[in-house]
N, C-alpha and C positions, 0 to 999 in steps of 0.2 A: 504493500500500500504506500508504503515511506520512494520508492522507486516509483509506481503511478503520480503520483501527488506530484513529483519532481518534475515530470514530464509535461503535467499541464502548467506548471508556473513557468517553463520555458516555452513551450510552443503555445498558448493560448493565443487569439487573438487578440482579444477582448483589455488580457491582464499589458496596465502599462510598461511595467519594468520586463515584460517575456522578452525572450532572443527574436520573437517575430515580430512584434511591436518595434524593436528597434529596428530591425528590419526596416518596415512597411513605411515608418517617418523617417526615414532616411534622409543626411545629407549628400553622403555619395553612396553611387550607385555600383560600387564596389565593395565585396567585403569577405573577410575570413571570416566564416563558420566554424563552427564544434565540428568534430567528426561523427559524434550521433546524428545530429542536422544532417549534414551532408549526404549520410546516411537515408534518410529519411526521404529527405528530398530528391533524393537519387532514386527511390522506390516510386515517390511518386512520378518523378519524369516516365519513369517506366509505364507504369499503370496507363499513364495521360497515352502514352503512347499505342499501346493494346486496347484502350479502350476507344479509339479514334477521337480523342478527347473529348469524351461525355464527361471523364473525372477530370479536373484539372483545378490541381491549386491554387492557378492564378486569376483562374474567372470566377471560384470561387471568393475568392480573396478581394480581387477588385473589382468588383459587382454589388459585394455586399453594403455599399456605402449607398446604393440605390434603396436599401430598403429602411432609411431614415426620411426618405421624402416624406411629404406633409400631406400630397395628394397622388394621384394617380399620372396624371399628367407629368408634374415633377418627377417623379419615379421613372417614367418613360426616357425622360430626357438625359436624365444622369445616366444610365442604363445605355443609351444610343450614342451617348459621349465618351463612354469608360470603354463599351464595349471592344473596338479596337486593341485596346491597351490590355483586354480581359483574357491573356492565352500564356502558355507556358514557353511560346517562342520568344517569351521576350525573356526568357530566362538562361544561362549562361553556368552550368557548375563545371569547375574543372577545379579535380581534387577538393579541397576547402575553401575556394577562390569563386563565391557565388555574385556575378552580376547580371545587373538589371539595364536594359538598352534603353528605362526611359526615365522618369520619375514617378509616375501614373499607375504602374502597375503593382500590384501586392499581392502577398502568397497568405496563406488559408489553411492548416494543416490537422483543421476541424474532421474531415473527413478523413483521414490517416493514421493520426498518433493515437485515437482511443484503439481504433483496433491491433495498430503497432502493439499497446500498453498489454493489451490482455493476451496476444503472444508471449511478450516477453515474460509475462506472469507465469505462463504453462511454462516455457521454458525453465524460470526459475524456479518451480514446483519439482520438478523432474530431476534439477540438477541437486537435489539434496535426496529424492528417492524417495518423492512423495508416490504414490502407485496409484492413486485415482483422485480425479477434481475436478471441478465446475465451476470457471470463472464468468461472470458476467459484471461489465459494465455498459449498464445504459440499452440493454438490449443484444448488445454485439457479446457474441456467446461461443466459448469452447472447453470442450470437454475431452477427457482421455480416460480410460478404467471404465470402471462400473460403479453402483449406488448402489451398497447393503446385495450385492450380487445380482442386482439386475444392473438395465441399460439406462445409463441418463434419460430422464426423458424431458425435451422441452415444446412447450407450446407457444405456437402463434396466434398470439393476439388477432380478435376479428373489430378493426377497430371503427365498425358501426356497432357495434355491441361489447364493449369492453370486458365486459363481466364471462365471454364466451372465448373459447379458441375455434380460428378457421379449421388447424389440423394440428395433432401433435410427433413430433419425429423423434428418433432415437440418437445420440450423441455417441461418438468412443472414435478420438484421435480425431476429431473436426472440429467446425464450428460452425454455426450458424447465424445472419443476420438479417433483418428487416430491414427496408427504407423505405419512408412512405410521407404523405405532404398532411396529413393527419394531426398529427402530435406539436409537432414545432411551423410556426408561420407568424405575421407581422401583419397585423391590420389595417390597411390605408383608404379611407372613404368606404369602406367595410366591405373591402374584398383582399378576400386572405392570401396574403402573398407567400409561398412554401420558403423554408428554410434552405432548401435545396437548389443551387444557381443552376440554371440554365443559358446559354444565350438565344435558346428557341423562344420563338414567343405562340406557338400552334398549343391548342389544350394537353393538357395530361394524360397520356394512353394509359398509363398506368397509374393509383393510387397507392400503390405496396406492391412489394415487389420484396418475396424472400428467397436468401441462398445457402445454401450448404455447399463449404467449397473444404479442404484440406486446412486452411491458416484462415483466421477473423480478417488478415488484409483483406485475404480473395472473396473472400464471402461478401464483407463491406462493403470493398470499393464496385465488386460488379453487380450486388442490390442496384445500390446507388447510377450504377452507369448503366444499369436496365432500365431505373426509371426514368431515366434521361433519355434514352434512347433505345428501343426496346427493338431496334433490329437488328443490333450486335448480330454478329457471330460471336457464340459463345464455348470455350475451351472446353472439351471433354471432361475436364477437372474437375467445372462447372457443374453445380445441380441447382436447376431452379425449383422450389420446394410448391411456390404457391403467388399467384398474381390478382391481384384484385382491379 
């Protein structure tokens, strides 16, 4: 937990003093990173990549200043302005040597480091010879072993009825995640704006969207890059559990 906790006071977006915060207010557009960052960041280049950039930390990241407009109109504008500036091409890592080709653009690692965290947790569960466990933050979930000698079992939320699960699946050496526009959104002239950036602006084909992949990365990020784009080609690895 002492290791989790760490990770959100550095990468938060939100928190002032994080390593992305300084980031994001940047005076130059050059800078040496940590090598866990680097790390990090190097994951997500990848992911942006594989996923034709449905995921991307930077249009997550510089989009989200849209969702402080005051009306819809403004939202529009900021959104049609940033956009450009909203892609992981304007990103640059080589080694620990992370630049930005503009001043405009910002990274977002909202969608990455929880699931990174609850990795690194099973890992660190394993490296002492724990033999069974179920970690869950926030939804994003992985398990290894069994429960009292049966199989983990976890349920997805039906989240027109909270109180109900859509379906429930078995756990041992995976993990499973949801993304959905449900739970987290921003209210502007009282239409709900989703937590989750897109640069499309066409309706929502999907409202949830779960996976079961091998690591919480893969399960998370290609929730997340299903409901953004839900024509992927999706990797063998891939298990889509349930679509709403």
């Amino acid at each position: 937990m002492t290791d989790t906790k760490q990770l959100e006071y550095r990468y938060s977006f939100f928190r002032e003093n994080s390593e992305i915060s300084t980031l994001n207010h940047r005076s130059d557009n050059t800078h040496i990173i940590s090598e866990e960052l680097s790390d990090i960041i190097r994951l997500a280049l990848f992911y942006t990549h594989i996923t034709q950039g449905a995921f991307d930390i930077a249009l997550a990241g510089t989009l989200k200043a849209a969702s402080k407009a005051l009306s819809l109109t403004k939202y529009q504008q900021i959104k049609d302005s940033l956009s450009p500036f909203a892609s992981s091409t304007h990103l640059s890592l080589e080694g620990n040597c992370l630049t930005f080709s503009n001043d405009l653009t910002k990274i977002d690692l909202g969608g990455i480091v929880k699931e990174y965290a609850v990795d690194q947790a099973i890992l660190q569960l394993q490296s002492v010879d724990i033999q069974s466990a179920l970690i869950n933050y926030g939804g994003d979930i992985a398990a290894y072993g069994r429960c009292h000698d049966l199989p983990w079992r976890v349920g997805i939320e039906n989240p027109a009825s909270p109180e109900s699960n859509l379906l429930e699946v078995e756990l041992n050496n995976n993990s499973v995640c949801t993304s959905g526009h449900s739970k987290r959104f921003v209210s502007i002239e009282n239409e709900k704006i989703t937590h989750i950036i897109s640069s499309s602006t066409t309706p929502h084909f999907y409202n949830q969207v779960s996976v079961m992949a091998p690591t919480t990365l893969d399960a998370g990020i290609w929730s997340t890059a299903l409901l953004i784009n839900p024509h992927l080609i999706i990797p063998p690895h891939i298990h889509v559990l349930n679509t709403i």
